[in-house]
N, C-alpha and C positions, 0 to 999 in steps of 0.2 A: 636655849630660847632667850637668854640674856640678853644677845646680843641682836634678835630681831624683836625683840620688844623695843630693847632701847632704839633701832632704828623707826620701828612704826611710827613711836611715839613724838619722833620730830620731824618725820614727816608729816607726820597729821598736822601739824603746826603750820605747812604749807599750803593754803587750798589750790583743788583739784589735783592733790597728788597722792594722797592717800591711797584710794581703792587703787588707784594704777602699781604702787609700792607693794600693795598686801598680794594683789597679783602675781607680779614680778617671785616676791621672794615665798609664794605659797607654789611656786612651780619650780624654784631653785629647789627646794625642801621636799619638793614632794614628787621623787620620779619615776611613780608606779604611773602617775599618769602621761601614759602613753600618747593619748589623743591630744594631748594638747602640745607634746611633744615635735608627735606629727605635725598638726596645725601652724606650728611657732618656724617650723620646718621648710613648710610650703609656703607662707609670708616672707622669709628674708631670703628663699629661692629666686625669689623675684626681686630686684635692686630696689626697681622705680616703682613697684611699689609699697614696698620698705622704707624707702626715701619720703614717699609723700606722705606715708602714716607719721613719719617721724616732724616733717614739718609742723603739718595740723594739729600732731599734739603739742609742741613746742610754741608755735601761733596760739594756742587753747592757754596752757600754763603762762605765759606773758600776758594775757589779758585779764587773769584770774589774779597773778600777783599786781598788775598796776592795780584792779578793781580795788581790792582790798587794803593795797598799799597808797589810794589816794592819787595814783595819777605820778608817782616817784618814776618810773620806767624808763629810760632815755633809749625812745625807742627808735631812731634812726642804730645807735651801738648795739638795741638788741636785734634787732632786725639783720645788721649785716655778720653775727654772731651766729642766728638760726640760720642764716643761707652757709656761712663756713662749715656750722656741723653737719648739717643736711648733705654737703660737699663732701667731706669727708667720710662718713657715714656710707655713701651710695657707692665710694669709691672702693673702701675698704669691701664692701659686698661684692663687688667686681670681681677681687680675687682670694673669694674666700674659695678655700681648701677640705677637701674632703677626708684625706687620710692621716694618721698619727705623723710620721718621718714628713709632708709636707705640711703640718699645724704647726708642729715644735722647729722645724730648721728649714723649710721652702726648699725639701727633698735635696738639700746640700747645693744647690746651684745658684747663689746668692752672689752676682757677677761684683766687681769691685767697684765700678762706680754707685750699683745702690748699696752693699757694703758699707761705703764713706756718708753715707747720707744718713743709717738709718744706726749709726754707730756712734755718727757726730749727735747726732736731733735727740738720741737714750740718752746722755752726759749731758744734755745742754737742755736742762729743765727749767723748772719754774724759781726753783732755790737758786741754782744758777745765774740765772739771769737778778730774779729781785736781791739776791745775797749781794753779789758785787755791786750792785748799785747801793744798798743799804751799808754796807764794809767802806765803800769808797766815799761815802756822805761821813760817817761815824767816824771810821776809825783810821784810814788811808788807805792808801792803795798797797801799803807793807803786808795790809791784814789781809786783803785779796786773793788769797791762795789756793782758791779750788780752778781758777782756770789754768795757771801751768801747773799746778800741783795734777789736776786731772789728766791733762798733756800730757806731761812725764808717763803718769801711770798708762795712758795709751800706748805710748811709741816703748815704755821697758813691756811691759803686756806681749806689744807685737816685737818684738826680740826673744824674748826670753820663753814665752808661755805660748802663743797664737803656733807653731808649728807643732811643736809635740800634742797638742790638745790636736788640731785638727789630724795630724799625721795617722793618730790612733783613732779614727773616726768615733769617737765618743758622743755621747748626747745631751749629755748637762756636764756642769762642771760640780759636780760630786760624782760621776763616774770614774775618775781616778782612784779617789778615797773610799769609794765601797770595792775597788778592785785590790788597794792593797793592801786597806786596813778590813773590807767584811761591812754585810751588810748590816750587821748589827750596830755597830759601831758609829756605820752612814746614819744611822736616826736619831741622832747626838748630835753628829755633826751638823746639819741639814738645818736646825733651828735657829743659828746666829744667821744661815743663810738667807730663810724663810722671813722673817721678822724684820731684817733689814728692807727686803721688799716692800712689805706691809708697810712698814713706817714712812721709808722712803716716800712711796706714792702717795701716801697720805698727808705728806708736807708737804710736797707740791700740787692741789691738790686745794689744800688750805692757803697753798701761797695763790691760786686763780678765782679762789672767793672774795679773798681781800681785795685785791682788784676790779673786780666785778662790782663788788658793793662799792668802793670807792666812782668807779663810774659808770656803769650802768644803773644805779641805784636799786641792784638788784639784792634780796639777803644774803648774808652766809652761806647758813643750809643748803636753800634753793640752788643756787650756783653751784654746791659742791654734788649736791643731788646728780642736778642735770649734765654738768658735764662727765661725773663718774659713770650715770648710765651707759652714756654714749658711747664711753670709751669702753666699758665692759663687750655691749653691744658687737661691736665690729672687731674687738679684738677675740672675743668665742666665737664667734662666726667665720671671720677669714684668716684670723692665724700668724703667725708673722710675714707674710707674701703682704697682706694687708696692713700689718704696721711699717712694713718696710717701705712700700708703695706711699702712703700717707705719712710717714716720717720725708719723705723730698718734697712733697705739697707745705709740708710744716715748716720745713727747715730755711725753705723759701720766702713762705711767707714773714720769719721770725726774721731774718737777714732785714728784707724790704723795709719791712714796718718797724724796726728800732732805727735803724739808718735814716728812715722820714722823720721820727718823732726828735733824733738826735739834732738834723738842721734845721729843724722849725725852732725848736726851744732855743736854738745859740740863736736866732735870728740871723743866721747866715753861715756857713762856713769861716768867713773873715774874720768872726769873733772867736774862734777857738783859739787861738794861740792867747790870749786877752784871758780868756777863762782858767787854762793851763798855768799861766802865769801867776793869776789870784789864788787859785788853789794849793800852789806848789808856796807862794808867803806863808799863805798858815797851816801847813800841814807840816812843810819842810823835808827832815829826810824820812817821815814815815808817806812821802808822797810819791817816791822810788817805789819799785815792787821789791828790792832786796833789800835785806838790812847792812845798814851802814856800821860802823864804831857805836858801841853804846846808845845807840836808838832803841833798842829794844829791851834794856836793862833787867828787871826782876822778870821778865816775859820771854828771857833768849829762849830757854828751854822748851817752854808751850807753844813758842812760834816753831822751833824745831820740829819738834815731837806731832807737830796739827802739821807739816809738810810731810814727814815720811808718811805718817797713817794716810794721805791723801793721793801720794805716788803708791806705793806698795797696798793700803787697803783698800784702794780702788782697781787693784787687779781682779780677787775675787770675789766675783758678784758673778750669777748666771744670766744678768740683763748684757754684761760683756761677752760672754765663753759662746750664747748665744748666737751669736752675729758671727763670732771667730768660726762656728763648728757649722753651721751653714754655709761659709763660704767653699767656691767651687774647688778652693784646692789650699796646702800649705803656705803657697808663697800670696796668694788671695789672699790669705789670713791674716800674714805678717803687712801687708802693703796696706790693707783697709785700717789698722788701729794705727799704723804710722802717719797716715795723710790724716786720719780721722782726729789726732791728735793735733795737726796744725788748724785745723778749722776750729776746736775748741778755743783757742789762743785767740783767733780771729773774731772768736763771737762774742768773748769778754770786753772788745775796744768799744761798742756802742753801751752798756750798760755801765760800764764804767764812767763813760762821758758825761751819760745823764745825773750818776752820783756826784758828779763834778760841777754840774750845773746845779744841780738842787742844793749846794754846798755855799755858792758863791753868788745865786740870785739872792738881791735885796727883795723878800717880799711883800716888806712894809712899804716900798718906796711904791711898788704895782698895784697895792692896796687889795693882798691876798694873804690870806689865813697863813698863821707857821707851822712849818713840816714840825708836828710834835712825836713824830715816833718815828728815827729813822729809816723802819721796815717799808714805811711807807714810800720812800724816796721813789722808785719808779711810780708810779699810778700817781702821786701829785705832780710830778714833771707833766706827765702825760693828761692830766685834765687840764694843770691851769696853766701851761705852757704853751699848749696847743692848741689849738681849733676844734671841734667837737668831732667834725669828722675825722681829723687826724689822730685823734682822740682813739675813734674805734679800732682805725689800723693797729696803732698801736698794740691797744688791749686784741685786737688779732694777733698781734706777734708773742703776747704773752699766751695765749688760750694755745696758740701752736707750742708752743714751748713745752707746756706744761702736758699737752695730751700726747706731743712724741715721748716724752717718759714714762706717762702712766699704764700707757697700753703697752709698751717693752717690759718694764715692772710687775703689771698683773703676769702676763704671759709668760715672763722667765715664771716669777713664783710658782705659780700653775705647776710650768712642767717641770719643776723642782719632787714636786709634789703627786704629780701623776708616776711621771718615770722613777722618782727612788725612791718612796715611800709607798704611793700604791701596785697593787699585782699587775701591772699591767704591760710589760715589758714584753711578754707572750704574746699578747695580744696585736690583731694587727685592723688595718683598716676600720671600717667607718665605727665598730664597736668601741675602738678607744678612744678616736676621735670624739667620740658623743661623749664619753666620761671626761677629757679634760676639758669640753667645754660647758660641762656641770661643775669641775671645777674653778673655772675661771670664775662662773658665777659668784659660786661660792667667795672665793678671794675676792671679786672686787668687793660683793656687798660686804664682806670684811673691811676692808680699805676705807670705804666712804663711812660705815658707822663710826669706826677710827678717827676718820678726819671729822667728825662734826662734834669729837673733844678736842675743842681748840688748845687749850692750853697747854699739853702736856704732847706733845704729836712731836715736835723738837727734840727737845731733851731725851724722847724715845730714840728716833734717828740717830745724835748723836751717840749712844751709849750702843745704841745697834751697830753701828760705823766702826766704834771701838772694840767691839767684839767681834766683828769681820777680820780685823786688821789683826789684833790681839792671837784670837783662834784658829782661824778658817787658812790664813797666808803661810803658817808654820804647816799647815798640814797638807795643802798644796804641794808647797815647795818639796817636800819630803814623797809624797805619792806621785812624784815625775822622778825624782831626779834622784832620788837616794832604794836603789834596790835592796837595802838590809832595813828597811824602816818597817816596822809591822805596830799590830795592837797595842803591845802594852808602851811601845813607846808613843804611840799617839793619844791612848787616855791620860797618860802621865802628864807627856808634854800640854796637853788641853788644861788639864786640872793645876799644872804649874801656872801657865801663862794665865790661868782666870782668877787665882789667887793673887796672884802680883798686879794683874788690872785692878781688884778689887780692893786691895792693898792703899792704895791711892786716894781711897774714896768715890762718892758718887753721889752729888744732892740733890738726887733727881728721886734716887732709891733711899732716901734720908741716910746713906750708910756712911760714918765719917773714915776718915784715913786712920788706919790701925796697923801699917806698917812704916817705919822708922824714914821716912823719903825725908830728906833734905827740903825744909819749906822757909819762904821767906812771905810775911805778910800775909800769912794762908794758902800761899801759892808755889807750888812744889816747884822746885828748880834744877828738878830732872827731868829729861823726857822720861817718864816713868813704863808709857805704852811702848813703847818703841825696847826699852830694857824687858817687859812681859813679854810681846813679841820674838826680840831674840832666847830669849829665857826657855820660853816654848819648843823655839828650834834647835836649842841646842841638846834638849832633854828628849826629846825624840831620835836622834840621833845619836844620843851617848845610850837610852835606857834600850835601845830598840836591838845593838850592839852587847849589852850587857847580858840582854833576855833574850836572845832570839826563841822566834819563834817557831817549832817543828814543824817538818814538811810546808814550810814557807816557799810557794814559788812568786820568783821575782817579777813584776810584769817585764812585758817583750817592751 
């Protein structure tokens, strides 16, 4: 009850949102009742009107926060904001899904052009997008590294992994690892997975409230509120048929609307080379995406060690294995994470740009306020650069951004969670359907109480990120590809590799560095994760050999 106390209690801080909250989450919590079940059943059976309850209350809450917030609202930005959700929202109803195998995978027939769409728009979030612009204002474009670092991990993903996973028609990606290490063992594992989700989405998330409030003049809260709903909303009800469908509305509109906000703020296409040039005098060679000679001096290591964790521990995530185990067949699998890896590449050139601009505008000389917090660097391009209208699009390409991750995010976790953790694998048709979409509930209203502790929603991600890479990618690799690998070398190897991550330190968890790492100025100058990671796999594969274990058959 912690955690829906603490959510009441800030929503109540919103008017007209409360009783709607206590609603919501007294019927997530409470599913003896049937009737209302029913009722919630026969309302989103119907799109349009689903859609238009969803307006009017949306039109309702905008008039209640201008009321009380004095008329702050910029409601032309909200207004084309409630018609994009309302859009989405009606669409996702269109092809919402009735049974378990078409909720969790769109009954495996996931053709490759929406594949690349709905693969690309999961990776190419709200971090994404505001990171590289904030990275490229800050620190250069050398710091840059989750779009080819993402890439990479796409196209090795679809080589290495996307055949065997789909070949063995599996249905999350811990179905490997409770096949060769045991179900037991899967509810250990299952938690760097899980958590990563949660965090994840809730950093993006909190990156489309910052922006919200920055220009719609809307709160925090509020915005993480409303568009968390939404995205709960449609993604328990239609499934991924429905993220996948609204991830090519999204990905579209995210393309469009950075590419408009990019040539309005150069004031013409003509001026980029002009801007290219200023940026690249004072940055230098941290203005390259690679590092040169000695550019990166006491940081070789960290710049290292932050690119492998970002090719390799962005293999396993089930918001990836997802998209891969839907598609219609092997070579589907392998062809969508290799194209879907060039489009991530492609989606980094406008957000980078605008960090490039927000870098190299004088905005004393236009007689506007200074960027004083790099994070900020998209959403003030985009207000004071722009036009108001261009303004909205904009912040449409980020609200797109941000909601094709979050409803892939909930929905992996989910069925993380439904299929290996609970009984439900027996189960078929509309009976488990109904339970993972009690689940979802439950996960998002997780996610958004999550996201509305601003402070510390990061520092979780990354150390959750670290523990994917660190744990989850040795155990992987070994439940495909190594037929002697069993239990005790997967508890071993797990319990090595978290040692040696921990080893390092973590001041997030106050814990300092307690084993002997080579540090310079505080700053360790090993890639430390990347030595856990392999540390992990090797110990699984030596102790696994050492210990076999009896009557072990190998999967096929």
């Amino acid at each position: 009850m912690t955690i829906y106390a603490s959510f009441f209690r800030i929503a109540g801080q919103i008017p007209g949102l409360q009783i709607l909250f206590s609603s919501l989450l007294r019927f997530v919590l409470c599913s003896r009742r049937l009737t209302v079940i029913r009722m919630l059943h026969r309302l989103l059976s119907n799109s349009w009107f689903a859609s238009i309850l969803l307006l009017v209350l949306l039109v309702a809450i905008g008039l209640l926060t201008d009321l009380f917030n004095q008329g702050d609202v910029f409601w032309p930005g909200y207004l084309t904001m409630m018609f994009f959700y309302v859009v989405i929202f009606f669409i996702a109803l269109r092809f919402s899904q009735r049974f378990i195998e078409d909720h969790i995978l769109a009954g495996r027939s996931l053709p490759l052009w929406l594949g690349v769409f709905t693969m690309s728009a999961t990776w190419i979030g709200g971090g994404f997008i505001n990171g590289s612009a904030e990275y490229t204002y800050s620190e250069g474009i050398l710091w840059v590294q989750a779009p080819w670092g993402y890439a990479l991990s796409l196209i090795v993903g679809g080589l290495v992994f996307a055949g065997p996973m789909r070949s063995r028609n599996y249905t999350t990606m811990l179905d490997p690892l409770e096949e060769r290490f045991g179900r037991r063992a899967n509810l250990l594992f299952f938690l760097p997975a899980v958590l990563g989700d949660l965090f994840w989405t809730s950093a993006i998330l909190v990156a489309l409230g910052t922006t919200f409030g920055t220009i719609l003049g809307l709160g925090l809260s509020t915005s993480i509120i409303l568009s968390g709903l939404i995205v709960i909303l449609y993604t328990s009800w239609g499934g991924l048929w429905s993220v996948a469908i609204t991830d090519v509305i999204q990905l579209l509109i995210l393309f469009a609307g950075l590419v408009l906000v990019v040539q309005l703020a150069l004031g013409g296409w003509d001026n980029l080379a002009q801007v290219i040039d200023a940026y690249g005098a004072s940055f230098g060679a941290r203005a390259l995406p690679w590092p040169t000679e000695g550019v990166l001096g006491s940081s070789t290591a960290l710049w290292w060690d932050s690119a492998l964790l970002l090719i390799f521990g962005g293999i396993p995530w089930q918001v990836y294995f997802q998209r891969v185990l839907a598609s219609k067949s092997p070579v589907i699998a392998r062809r969508l994470s290799l194209l879907a890896g060039l489009v991530c590449l492609m989606a980094a050139i406008p957000p980078i740009f605008i960090g490039m601009i927000a870098y190299t505008t004088d905005t004393a000389a236009l007689g506007l306020p200074p960027l004083e917090d790099p994070a900020f660097a998209l959403p003030y391009v985009i207000k004071y650069l722009t036009n108001p209208w261009v303004a909205t699009v904009g912040l449409g390409a980020i609200a797109a951004a941000v909601m094709s991750s979050a409803d892939s995010s909930i929905l992996s976790s989910s069925t993380v969670i439904v299929w290996n953790v609970l009984p439900v694998k027996a189960a078929t048709g509309k009976n488990a359907s109904v339970q993972i979409r009690r689940v979802i509930w439950i996960v998002g209203v997780c996610t958004i109480c999550i996201a509305l502790q601003v402070g510390s929603i990061y520092q979780l991600w990354f150390l959750c990120s670290d523990l994917v890479y660190c744990l989850l990618f040795p155990l992987l690799v070994t439940a495909l590809f190594d037929k002697r690998a069993n239990q005790y070398g997967a508890f071993s190897g797990f319990a090595v590799a978290l040692f040696l991550r921990l080893g390092g330190g973590e001041p997030f968890l106050g814990l300092p560095a307690f084993l002997p790492y080579p540090a310079e100025d505080g700053l360790i100058t090993v890639p430390f994760k990347t030595i856990a990671m392999l540390t992990g796999l090797l110990t699984i594969v030596t102790i696994s050999r050492i210990v076999p274990l009896r009557g072990m058959q190998p999967a096929v």
